[in-house]
C-alpha positions in Angstrom: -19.0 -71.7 -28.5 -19.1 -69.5 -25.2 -16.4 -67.4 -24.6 -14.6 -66.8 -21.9 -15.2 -63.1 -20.0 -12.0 -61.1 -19.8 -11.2 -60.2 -16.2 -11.9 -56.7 -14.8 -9.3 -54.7 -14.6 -10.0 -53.2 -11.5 -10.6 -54.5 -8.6 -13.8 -53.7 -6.7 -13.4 -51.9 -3.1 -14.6 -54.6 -1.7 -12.5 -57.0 -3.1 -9.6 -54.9 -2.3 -10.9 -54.5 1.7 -10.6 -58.6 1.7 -6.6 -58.2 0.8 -6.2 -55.5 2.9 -7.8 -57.3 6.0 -6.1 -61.0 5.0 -2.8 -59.5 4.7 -3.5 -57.5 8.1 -4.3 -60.7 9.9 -1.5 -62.5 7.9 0.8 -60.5 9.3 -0.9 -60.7 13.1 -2.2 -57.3 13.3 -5.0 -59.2 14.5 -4.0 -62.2 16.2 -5.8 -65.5 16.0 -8.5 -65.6 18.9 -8.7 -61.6 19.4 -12.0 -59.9 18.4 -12.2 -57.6 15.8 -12.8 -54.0 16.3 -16.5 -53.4 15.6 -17.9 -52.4 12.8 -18.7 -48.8 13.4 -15.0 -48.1 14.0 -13.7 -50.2 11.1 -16.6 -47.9 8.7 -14.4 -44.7 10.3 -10.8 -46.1 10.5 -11.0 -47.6 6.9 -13.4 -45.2 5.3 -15.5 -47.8 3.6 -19.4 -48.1 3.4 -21.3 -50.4 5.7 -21.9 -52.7 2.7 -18.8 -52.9 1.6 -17.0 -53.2 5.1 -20.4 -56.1 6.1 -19.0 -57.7 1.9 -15.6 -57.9 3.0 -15.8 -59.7 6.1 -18.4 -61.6 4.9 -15.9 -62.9 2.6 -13.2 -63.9 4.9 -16.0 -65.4 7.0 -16.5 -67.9 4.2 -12.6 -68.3 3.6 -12.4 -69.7 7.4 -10.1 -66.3 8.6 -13.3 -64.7 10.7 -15.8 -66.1 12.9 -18.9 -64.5 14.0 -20.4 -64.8 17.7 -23.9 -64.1 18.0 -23.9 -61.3 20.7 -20.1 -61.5 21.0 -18.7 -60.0 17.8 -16.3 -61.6 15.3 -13.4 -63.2 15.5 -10.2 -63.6 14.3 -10.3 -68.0 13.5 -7.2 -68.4 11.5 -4.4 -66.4 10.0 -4.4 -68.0 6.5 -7.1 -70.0 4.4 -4.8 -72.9 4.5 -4.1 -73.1 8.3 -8.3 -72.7 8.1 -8.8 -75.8 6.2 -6.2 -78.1 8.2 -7.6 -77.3 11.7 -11.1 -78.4 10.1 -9.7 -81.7 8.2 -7.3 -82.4 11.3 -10.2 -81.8 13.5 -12.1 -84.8 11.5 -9.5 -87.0 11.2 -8.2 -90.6 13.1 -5.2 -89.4 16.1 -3.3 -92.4 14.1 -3.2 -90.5 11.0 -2.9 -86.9 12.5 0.4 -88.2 14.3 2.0 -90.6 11.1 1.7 -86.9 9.5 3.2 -85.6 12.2 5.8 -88.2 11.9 6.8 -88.1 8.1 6.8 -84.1 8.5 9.2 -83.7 11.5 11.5 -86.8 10.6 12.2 -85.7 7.3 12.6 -81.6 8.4 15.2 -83.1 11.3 16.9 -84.8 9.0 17.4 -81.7 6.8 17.9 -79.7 9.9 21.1 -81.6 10.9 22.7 -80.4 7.3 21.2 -77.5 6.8 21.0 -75.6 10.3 23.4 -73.0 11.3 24.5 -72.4 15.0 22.2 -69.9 15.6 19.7 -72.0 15.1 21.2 -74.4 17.7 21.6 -72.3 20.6 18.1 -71.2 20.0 17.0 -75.1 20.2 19.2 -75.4 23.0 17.9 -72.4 25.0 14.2 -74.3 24.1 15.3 -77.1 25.5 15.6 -75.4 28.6 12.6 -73.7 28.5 11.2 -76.7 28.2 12.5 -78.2 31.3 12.1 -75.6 33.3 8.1 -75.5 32.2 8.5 -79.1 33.5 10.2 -78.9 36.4 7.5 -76.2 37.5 4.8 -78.5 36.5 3.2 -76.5 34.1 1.2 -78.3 31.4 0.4 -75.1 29.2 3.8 -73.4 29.2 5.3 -77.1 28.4 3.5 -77.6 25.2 3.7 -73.9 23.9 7.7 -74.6 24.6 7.4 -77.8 22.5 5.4 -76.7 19.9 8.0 -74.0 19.2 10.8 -76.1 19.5 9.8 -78.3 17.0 8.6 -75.5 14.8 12.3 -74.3 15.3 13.5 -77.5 13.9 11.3 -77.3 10.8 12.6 -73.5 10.0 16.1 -75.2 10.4 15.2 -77.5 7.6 15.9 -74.5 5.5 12.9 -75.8 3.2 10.7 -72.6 2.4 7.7 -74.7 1.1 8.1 -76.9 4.1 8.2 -74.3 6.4 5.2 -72.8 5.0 3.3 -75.8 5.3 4.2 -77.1 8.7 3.3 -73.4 10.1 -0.2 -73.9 9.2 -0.4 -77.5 10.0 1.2 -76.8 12.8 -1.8 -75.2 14.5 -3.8 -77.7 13.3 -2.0 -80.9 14.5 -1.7 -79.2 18.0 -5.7 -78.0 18.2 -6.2 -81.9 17.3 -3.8 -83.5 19.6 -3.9 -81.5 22.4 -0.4 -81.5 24.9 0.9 -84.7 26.6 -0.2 -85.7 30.1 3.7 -86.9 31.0 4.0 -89.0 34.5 7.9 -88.2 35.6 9.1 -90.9 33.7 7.4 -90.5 30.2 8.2 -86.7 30.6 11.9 -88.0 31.6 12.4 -90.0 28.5 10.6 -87.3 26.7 13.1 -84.8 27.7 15.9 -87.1 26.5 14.7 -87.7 23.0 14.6 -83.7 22.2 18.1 -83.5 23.7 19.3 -86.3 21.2 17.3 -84.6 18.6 19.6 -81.8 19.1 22.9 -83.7 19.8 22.2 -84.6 16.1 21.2 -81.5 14.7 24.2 -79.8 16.8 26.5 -82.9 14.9 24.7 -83.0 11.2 23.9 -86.0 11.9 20.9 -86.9 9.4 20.0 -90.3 10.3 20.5 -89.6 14.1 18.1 -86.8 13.9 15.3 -88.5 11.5 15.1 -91.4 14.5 15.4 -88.9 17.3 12.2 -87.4 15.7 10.2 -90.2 15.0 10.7 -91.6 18.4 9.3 -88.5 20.1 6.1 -89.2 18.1 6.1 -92.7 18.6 6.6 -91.9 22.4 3.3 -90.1 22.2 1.5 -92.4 20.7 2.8 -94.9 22.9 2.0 -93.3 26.1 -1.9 -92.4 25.0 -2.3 -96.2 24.0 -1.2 -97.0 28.2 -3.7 -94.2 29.6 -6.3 -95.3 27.1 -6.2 -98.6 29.1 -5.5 -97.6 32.1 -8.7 -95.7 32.1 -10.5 -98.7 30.4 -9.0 -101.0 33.9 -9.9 -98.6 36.1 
C-alpha cells in the first residue's frame, strides 16, 4: 500500500510570500480594487527573487485575491478566498435566491441583535440611520447604499455571532456586487426609511420577533419594488 508523504517541515519562501501577502490584503493594506505596486518594487521592498515574487502572486491569482490587467497591472479582487468564491457563485445565481439568502441571514442576525446588542451598538445604528436619510434627502444613490450596506452589516456584528459575522462580511460583498442598490421613487424610499427605523425600535427594545419581521420586510420591500419596475419597463 502507498504511503502517505510526511509534510515538509519548512515552508518554502514562496509559500511563505502567499501568507505574508493574504494576510496583508486581509488586513486591507491593500484594499479591494487598488493596484498592486509593481513588481520591480515588491522584488526590492520584500527582498524576494523574481520567481518567487511572479510564484506567489501567481498563487493568489488562482485563489481569486489578485487579478491581472493586461497592460494595467494587478489587482487587488477580493480580501479573502471566501469573499472570492461568493462574488463568483452570487454573480451566477437567480436575484430570487440571492435575496431569500439575504433574507434568512439578516432576519435571523436581527433577531439575535435585539438580545444580544449593547447600546453602543444602537447609537451607532441610530447615527446610520441618519446617514442614511441625509444620503436620501440629498439624492445620492451611491452614498445611500454604502450607508445601508453598513447599517445592515452593523446589525449583523450586533448579533454577537462570530461565525455569523464572518460569513455575512464576505457575503456581504458578494450579495451587494449582485444586487446592485435600490432605485427608490419617494415613496418606496419613504417606506424604506421606516422599516430600518422599526428595525431599530426593536433592536433598541430586544424585541426578537419585532426585529426578525422588520428585517424580512426590508428584503421583501426590494423584491417587491424590482417586480413593479420590471413591468413598468415591460408597459412602457
Amino acid at each position: 500500500m502507498t504511503r502517505i508523504s510526511a509534510p515538509r517541515r519548512t515552508a518554502s519562501l514562496s509559500a511563505q510570500l502567499v501568507e505574508s501577502l493574504r494576510a496583508h490584503i486581509e488586513t486591507g493594506g491593500w484594499p479591494v480594487g487598488t493596484r498592486i505596486p509593481p513588481e520591480q518594487a515588491l522584488v526590492e521592498e520584500l527582498g524576494v527573487g523574481r520567481s518567487t515574487l511572479r510564484e506567489a502572486i501567481g498563487a493568489l491569482v488562482h485563489l481569486g485575491l489578485l487579478e491581472p490587467r493586461a497592460g494595467d497591472g494587478t489587482y487587488v479582487r477580493s480580501s479573502s478566498e471566501l469573499q472570492s468564491v461568493m462574488v463568483r457563485r452570487a454573480g451566477s445565481a437567480k436575484r430570487d435566491d440571492v435575496l431569500e439568502l439575504r433574507t434568512v441571514l439578516e432576519e435571523y442576525a436581527s433577531g439575535a441583535a435585539a438580545l444580544r446588542r449593547s447600546e453602543g451598538q444602537v447609537r451607532q445604528l441610530r447615527e446610520l440611520l441618519a446617514d442614511a436619510e441625509a444620503a436620501a434627502a440629498g439624492e445620492d444613490a451611491s452614498a445611500a447604499t454604502d450607508v445601508d450596506a453598513l447599517f445592515h452589516r452593523s446589525v449583523v456584528r450586533a448579533s454577537g455571532n462570530a461565525l455569523l459575522i464572518e460569513v455575512y462580511d464576505h457575503l456581504g460583498t458578494a450579495l451587494t456586487s449582485h444586487l446592485g442598490g435600490p432605485t427608490w421613487n419617494a415613496a418606496h424610499a419613504e417606506e424604506h426609511g421606516g422599516l430600518h427605523r422599526r428595525l431599530v425600535d426593536a433592536i433598541e427594545t430586544r424585541d426578537e420577533g419585532g426585529a426578525r419581521e422588520a428585517a424580512a420586510a426590508i428584503v421583501r420591500l426590494t423584491r417587491d419594488h424590482e417586480i413593479a419596475d420590471a413591468r413598468a419597463a415591460e408597459e412602457r
